[in-house]
C-alpha positions as a Markdown table, in Angstrom:
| # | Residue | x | y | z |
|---|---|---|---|---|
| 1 | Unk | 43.1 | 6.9 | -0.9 |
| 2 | Unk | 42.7 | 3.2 | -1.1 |
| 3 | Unk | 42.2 | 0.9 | -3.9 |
| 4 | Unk | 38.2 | 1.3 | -4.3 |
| 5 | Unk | 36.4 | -1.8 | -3.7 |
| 6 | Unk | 33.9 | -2.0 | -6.4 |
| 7 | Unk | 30.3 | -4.5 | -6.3 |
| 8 | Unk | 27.1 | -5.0 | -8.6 |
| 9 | Unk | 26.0 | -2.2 | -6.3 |
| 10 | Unk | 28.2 | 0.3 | -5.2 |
| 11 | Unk | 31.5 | 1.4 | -5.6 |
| 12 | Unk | 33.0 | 1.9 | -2.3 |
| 13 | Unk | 36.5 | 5.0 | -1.6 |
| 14 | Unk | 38.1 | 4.8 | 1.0 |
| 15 | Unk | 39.6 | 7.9 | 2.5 |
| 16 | Unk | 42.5 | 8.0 | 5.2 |
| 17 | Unk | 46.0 | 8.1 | 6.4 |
| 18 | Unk | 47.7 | 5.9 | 4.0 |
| 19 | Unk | 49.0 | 3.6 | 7.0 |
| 20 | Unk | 46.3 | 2.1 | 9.3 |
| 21 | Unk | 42.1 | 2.3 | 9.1 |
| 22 | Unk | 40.4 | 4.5 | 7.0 |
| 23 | Unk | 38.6 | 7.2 | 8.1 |
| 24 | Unk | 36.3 | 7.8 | 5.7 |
| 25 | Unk | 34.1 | 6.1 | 3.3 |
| 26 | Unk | 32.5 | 7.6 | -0.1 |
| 27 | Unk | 29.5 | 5.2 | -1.4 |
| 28 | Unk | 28.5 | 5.6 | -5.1 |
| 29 | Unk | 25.3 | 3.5 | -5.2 |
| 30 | Unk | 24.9 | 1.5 | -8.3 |
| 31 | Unk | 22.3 | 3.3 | -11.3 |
| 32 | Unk | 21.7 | -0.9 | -12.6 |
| 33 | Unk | 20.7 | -1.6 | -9.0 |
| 34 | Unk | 18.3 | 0.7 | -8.6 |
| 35 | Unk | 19.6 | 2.9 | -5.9 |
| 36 | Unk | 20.4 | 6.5 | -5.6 |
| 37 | Unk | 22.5 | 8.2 | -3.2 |
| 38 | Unk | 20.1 | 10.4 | -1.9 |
| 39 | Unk | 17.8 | 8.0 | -0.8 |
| 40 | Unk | 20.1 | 6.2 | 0.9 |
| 41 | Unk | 21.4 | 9.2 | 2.5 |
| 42 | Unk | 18.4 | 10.4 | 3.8 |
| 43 | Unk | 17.7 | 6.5 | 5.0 |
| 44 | Unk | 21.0 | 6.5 | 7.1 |
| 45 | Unk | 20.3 | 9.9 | 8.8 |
| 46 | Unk | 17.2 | 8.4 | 9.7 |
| 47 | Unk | 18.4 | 5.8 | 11.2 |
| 48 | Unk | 21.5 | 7.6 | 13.3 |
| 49 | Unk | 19.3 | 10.0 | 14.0 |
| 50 | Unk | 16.9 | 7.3 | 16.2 |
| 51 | Unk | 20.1 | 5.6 | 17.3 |
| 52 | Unk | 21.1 | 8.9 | 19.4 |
| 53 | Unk | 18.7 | 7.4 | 22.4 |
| 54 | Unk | 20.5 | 3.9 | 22.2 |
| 55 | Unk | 23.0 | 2.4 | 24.5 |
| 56 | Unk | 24.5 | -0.3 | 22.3 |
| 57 | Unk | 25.5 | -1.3 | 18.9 |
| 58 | Unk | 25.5 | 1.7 | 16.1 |
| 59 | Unk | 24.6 | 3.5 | 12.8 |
| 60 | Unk | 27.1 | 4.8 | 10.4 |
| 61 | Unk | 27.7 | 8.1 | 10.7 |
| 62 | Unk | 26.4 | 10.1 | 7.4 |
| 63 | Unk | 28.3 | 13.9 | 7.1 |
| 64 | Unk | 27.1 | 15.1 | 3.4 |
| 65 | Unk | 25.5 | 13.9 | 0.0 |
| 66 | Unk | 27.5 | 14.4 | -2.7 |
| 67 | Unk | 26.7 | 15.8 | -5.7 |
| 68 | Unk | 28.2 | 15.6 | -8.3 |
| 69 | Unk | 28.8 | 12.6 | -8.2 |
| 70 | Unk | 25.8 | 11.0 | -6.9 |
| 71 | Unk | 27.2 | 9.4 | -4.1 |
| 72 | Unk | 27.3 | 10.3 | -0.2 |
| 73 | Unk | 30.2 | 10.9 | 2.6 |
| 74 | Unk | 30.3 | 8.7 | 6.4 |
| 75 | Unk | 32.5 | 8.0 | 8.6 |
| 76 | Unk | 34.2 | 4.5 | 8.4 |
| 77 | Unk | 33.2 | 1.6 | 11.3 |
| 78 | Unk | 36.5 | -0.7 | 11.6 |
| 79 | Unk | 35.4 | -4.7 | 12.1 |
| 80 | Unk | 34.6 | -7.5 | 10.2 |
| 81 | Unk | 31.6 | -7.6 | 7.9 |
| 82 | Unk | 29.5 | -10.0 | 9.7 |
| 83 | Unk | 28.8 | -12.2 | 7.1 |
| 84 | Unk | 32.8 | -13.0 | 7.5 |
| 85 | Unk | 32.4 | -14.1 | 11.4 |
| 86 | Unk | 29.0 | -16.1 | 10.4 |
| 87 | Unk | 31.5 | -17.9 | 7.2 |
| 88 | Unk | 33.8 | -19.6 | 10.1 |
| 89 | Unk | 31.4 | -20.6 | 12.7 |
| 90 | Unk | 33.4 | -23.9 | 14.0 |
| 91 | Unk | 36.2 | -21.3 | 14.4 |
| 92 | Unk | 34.7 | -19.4 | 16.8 |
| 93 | Unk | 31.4 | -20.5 | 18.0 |
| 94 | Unk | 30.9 | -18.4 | 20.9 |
| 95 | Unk | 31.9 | -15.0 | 18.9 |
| 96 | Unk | 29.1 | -16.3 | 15.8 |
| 97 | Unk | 26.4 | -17.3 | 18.5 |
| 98 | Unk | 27.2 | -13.5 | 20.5 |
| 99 | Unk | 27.6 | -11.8 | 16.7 |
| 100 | Unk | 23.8 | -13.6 | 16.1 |
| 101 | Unk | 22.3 | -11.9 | 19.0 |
| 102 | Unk | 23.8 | -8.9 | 18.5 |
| 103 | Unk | 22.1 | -8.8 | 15.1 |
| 104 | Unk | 18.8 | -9.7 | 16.5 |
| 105 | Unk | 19.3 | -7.3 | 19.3 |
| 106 | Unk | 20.2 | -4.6 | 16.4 |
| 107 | Unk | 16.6 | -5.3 | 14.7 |
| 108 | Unk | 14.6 | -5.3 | 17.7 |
| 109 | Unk | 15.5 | -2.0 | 18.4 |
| 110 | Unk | 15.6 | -0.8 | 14.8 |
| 111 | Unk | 12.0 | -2.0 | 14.5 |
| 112 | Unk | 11.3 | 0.0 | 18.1 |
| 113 | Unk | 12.1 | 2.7 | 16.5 |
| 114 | Unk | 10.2 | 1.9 | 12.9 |
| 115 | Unk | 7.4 | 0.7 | 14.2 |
| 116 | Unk | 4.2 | 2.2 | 12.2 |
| 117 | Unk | 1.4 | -0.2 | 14.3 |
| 118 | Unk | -0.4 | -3.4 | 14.3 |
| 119 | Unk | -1.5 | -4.8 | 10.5 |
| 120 | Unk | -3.2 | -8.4 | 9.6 |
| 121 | Unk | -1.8 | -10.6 | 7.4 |
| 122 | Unk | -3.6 | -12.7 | 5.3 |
| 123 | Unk | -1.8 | -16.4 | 5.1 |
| 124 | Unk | -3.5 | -17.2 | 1.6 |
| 125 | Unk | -2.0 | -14.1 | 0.5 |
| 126 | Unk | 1.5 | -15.3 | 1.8 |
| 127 | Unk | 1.2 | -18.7 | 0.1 |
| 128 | Unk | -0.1 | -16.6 | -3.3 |
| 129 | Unk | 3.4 | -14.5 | -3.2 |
| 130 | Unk | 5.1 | -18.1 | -2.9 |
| 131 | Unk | 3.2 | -19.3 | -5.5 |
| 132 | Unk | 4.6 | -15.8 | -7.5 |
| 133 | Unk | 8.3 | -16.7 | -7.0 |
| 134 | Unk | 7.8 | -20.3 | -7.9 |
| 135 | Unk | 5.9 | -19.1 | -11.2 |
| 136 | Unk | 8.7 | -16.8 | -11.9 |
| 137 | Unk | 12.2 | -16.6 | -10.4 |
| 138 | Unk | 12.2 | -20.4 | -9.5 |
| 139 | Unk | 11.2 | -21.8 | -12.7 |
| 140 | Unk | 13.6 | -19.9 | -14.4 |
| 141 | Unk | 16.5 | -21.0 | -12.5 |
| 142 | Unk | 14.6 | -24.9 | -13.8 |
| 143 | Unk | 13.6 | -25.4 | -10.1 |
| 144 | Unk | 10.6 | -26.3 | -8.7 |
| 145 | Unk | 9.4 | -26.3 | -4.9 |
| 146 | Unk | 9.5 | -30.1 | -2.9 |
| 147 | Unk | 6.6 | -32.1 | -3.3 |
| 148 | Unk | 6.1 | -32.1 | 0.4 |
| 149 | Unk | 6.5 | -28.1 | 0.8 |
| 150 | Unk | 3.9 | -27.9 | -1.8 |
| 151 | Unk | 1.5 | -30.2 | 0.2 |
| 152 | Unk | 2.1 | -28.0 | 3.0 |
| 153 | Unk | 1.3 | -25.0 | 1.1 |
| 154 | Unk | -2.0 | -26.2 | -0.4 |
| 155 | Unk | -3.6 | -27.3 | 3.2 |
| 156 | Unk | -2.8 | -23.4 | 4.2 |
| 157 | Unk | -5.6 | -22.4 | 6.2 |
| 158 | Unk | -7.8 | -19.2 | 5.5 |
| 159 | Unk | -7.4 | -16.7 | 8.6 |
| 160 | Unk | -5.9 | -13.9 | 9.0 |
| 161 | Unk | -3.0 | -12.9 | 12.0 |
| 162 | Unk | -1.8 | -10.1 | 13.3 |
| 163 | Unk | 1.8 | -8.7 | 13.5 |
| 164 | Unk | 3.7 | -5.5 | 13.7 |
| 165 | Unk | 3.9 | -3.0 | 11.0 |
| 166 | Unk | 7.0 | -1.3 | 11.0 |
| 167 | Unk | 9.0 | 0.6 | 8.1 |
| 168 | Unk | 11.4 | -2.0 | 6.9 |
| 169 | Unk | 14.9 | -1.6 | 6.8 |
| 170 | Unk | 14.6 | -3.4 | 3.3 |
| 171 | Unk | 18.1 | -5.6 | 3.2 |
| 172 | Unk | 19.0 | -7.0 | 6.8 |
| 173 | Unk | 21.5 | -9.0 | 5.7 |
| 174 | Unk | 25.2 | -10.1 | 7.6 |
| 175 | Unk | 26.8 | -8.4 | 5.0 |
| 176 | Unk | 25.2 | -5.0 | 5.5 |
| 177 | Unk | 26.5 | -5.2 | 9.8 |
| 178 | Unk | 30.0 | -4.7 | 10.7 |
| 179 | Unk | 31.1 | -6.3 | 14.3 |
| 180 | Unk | 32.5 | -3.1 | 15.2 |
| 181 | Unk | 33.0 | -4.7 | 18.6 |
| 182 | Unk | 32.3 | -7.9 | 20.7 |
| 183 | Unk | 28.5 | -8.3 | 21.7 |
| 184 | Unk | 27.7 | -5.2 | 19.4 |
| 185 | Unk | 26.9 | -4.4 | 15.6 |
| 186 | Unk | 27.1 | -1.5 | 13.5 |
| 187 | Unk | 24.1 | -0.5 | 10.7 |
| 188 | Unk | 25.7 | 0.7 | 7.4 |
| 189 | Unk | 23.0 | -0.2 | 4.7 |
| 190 | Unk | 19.7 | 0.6 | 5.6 |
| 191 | Unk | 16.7 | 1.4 | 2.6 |
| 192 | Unk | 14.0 | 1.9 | 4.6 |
| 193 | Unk | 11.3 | 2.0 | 1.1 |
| 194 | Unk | 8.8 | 0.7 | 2.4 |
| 195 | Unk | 6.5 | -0.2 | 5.5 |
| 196 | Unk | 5.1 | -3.8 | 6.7 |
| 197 | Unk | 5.4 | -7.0 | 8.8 |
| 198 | Unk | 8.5 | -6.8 | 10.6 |
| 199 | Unk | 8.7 | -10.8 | 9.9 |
| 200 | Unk | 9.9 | -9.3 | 6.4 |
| 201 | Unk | 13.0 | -8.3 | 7.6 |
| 202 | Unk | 14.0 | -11.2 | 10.0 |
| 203 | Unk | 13.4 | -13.8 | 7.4 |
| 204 | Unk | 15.6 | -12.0 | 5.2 |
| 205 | Unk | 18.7 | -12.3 | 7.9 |
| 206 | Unk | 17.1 | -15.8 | 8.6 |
| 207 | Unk | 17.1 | -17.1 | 4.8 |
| 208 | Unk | 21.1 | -15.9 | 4.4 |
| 209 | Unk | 22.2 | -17.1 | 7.9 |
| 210 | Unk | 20.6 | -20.8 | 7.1 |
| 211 | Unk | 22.1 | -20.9 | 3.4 |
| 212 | Unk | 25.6 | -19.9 | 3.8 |
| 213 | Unk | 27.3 | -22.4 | 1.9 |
| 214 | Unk | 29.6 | -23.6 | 5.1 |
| 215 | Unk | 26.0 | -25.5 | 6.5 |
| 216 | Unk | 25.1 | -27.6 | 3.7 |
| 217 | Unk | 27.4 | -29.9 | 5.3 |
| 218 | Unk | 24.6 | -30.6 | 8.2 |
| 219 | Unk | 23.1 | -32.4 | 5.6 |
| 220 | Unk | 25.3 | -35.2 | 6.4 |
| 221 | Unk | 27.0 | -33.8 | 9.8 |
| 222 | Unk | 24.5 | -33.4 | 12.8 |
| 223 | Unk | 27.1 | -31.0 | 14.5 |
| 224 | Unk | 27.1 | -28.7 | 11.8 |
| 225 | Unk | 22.7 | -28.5 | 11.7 |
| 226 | Unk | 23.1 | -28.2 | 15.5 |
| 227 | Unk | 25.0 | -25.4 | 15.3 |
| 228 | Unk | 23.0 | -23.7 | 12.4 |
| 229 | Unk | 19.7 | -23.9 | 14.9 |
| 230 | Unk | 21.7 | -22.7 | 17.4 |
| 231 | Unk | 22.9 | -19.4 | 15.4 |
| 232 | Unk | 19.3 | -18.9 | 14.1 |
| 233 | Unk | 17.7 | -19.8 | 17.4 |
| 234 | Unk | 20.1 | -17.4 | 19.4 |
| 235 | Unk | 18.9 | -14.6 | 16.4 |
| 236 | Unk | 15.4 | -15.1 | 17.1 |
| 237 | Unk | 15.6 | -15.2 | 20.7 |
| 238 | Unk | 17.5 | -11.8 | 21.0 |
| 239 | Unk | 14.8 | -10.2 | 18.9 |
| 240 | Unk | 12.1 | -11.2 | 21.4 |
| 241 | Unk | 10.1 | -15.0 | 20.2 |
| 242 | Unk | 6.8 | -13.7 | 21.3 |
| 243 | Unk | 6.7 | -10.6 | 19.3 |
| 244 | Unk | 6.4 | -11.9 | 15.7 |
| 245 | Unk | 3.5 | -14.4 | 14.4 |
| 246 | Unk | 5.9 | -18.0 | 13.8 |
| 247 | Unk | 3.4 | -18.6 | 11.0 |
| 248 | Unk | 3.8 | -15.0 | 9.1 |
| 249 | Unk | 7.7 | -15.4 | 9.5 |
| 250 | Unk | 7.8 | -19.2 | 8.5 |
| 251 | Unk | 5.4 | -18.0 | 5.2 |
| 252 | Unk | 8.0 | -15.0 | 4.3 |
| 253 | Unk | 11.2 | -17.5 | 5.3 |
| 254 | Unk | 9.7 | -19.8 | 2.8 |
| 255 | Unk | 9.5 | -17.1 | 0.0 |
| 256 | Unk | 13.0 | -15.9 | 1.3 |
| 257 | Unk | 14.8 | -19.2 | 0.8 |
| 258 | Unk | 13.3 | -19.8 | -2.9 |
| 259 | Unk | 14.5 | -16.6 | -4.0 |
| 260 | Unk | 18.1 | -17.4 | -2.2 |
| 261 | Unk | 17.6 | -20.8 | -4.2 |
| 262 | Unk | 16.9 | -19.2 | -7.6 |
| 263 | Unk | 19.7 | -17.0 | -7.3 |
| 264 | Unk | 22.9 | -19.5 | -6.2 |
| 265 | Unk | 22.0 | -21.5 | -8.8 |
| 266 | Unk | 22.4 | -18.5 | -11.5 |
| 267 | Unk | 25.2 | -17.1 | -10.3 |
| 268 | Unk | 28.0 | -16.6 | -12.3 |
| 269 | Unk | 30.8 | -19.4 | -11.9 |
| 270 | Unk | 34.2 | -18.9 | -12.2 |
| 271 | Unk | 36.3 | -21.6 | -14.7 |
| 272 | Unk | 36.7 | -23.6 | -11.8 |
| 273 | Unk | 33.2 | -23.6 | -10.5 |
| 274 | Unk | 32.1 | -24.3 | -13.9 |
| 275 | Unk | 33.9 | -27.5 | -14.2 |
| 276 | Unk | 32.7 | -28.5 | -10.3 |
| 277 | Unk | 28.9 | -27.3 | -11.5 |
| 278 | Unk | 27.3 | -30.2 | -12.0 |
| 279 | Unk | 28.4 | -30.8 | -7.8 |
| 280 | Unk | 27.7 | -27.6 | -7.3 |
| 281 | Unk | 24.2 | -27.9 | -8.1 |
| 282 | Unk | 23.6 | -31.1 | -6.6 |
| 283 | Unk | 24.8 | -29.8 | -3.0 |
| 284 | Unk | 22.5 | -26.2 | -3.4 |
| 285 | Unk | 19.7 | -28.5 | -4.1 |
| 286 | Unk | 20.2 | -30.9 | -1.3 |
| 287 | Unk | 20.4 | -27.6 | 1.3 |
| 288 | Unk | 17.9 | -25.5 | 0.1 |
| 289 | Unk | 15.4 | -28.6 | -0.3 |
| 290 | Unk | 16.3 | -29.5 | 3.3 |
| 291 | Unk | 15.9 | -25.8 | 4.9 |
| 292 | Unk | 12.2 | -25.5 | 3.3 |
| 293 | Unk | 11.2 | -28.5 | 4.2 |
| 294 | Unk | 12.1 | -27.9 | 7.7 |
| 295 | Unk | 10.6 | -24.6 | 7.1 |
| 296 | Unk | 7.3 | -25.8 | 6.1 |
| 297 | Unk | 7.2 | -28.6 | 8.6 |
| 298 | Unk | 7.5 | -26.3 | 11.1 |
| 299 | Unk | 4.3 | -24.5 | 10.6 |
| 300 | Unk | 1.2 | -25.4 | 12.4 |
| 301 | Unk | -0.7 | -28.1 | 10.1 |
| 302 | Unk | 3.0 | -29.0 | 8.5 |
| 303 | Unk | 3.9 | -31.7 | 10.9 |
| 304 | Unk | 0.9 | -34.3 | 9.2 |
| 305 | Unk | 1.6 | -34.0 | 5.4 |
């Protein structure tokens, strides 16, 4: 067995031959973060079991809950995390825009699959739960949205829009797909807690794609925001543009990125990054100001304020 690798919310064993891949991997979900092993178990069987009618991209493989300890058994998917590939994007440019759509892809069919119906969505509602994390999480952190956003915000008009309901995979993030091979994902994390507007889960990919740390330098490098739009833009287009309302997702993206904010700027920093802080700070805020901005711009009245 392998050295275990060990996070804030699991603690990963690797089981194997002691030269080459493992075979096997034994997740103990984290107590502090909420998660339990059966849950998640039950999610992932869930999950593989709709994936049986699929032609591409995968599911881990569950084989048994574990008990004690609380923790569950599946088989290992070799590849890169693809929050790795989406780190080096001037690397490889065509393998991030093909690993992009293979994400979106991925979701499309997950939310086939999950889909519960049709719901409405009020948009004062969405602005009140940005309101929420700007009362809360944001002002914490000593942050406070861009004048313009909140412009934006406060000419929101009262209607209400229509979307897909779907049961949410609940943390569609790069780091919870593996490129287990080119043009094709693998699923290993779904929660699957709760049900509504599918936009939930694509600004969640959305707000972690746009703020990786390697694209705050298209604040000053054209190439760099080019390709950013390109990697979201080949995302959104893979999951289908007409499905989803642009207004509900660019509502939730905007939530989604101020919770992204609140959190790189309370991370803990290493001695290093606690001498470089002060820069450190400066270049979050500069990126995450940009992204809403453009975020909030981009919604139908946004363009005039």
């Amino acid at each position: 067995m392998r050295a275990p690798l060990v996070s804030n919310k699991a603690v990963l064993y690797f089981l194997g031959r002691r030269s080459g891949r493992p075979l096997y991997v034994v997740k103990a979900p984290s107590c502090a973060a909420g998660l339990t092993a059966a849950a998640e178990y039950s999610a992932l069987r869930q999950c593989h079991a709709w994936w049986a009618a699929e032609d591409r991209h995968r599911v881990a493989q569950p084989l048994a809950l574990l008990r004690p300890p609380d923790a569950y058994l599946m088989v290992h998917v070799p590849g890169p995390p693809l929050s790795h590939v989406l780190s080096q994007p001037l690397l490889q440019p065509r393998r991030a825009l093909a690993a992009t759509a293979a994400a979106g892809d991925f979701l499309r069919r997950f939310h086939r699959h999950a889909r519960y119906g049709a719901m409405e969505v009020d948009v004062l509602e969405l602005v009140g739960k940005i309101r929420e994390v700007e009362a809360s999480e944001m002002r914490a952190a000593g942050l406070a949205l861009p004048a313009r956003v909140a412009r934006i915000l406060d000419a929101a008009p009262r209607e209400r829009l229509c979307g897909p309901c779907v049961r949410l995979h609940g943390d569609y993030a790069p780091r919870n797909l593996i490129l287990w091979r080119d043009g094709e994902v693998a699923m290993i994390d779904p929660v699957l807690d709760a049900a509504g507007p599918a936009e939930e889960d694509l600004a969640t990919f959305l707000s972690m794609l746009s703020s990786a740390s390697i694209f705050a330098a298209g604040l000053a490098l054209p190439p760099m925001r080019r390709l950013r739009l390109n990697l979201e833009g080949a995302f959104r287009t893979a999951y289908g543009v007409d499905v989803v309302s642009p207004v509900i997702l660019r509502l939730t993206l905007i939530r989604k990125l101020m919770r992204r904010w609140a959190y790189r700027r309370g991370r803990r920093l290493g001695s290093l990054e606690r001498r470089l802080a002060s820069l450190r700070e400066r270049l979050i805020d500069a990126q995450m100001r940009a992204l809403l901005e453009e975020c909030a711009m981009e919604l139908p009245w946004g363009g005039t304020r």
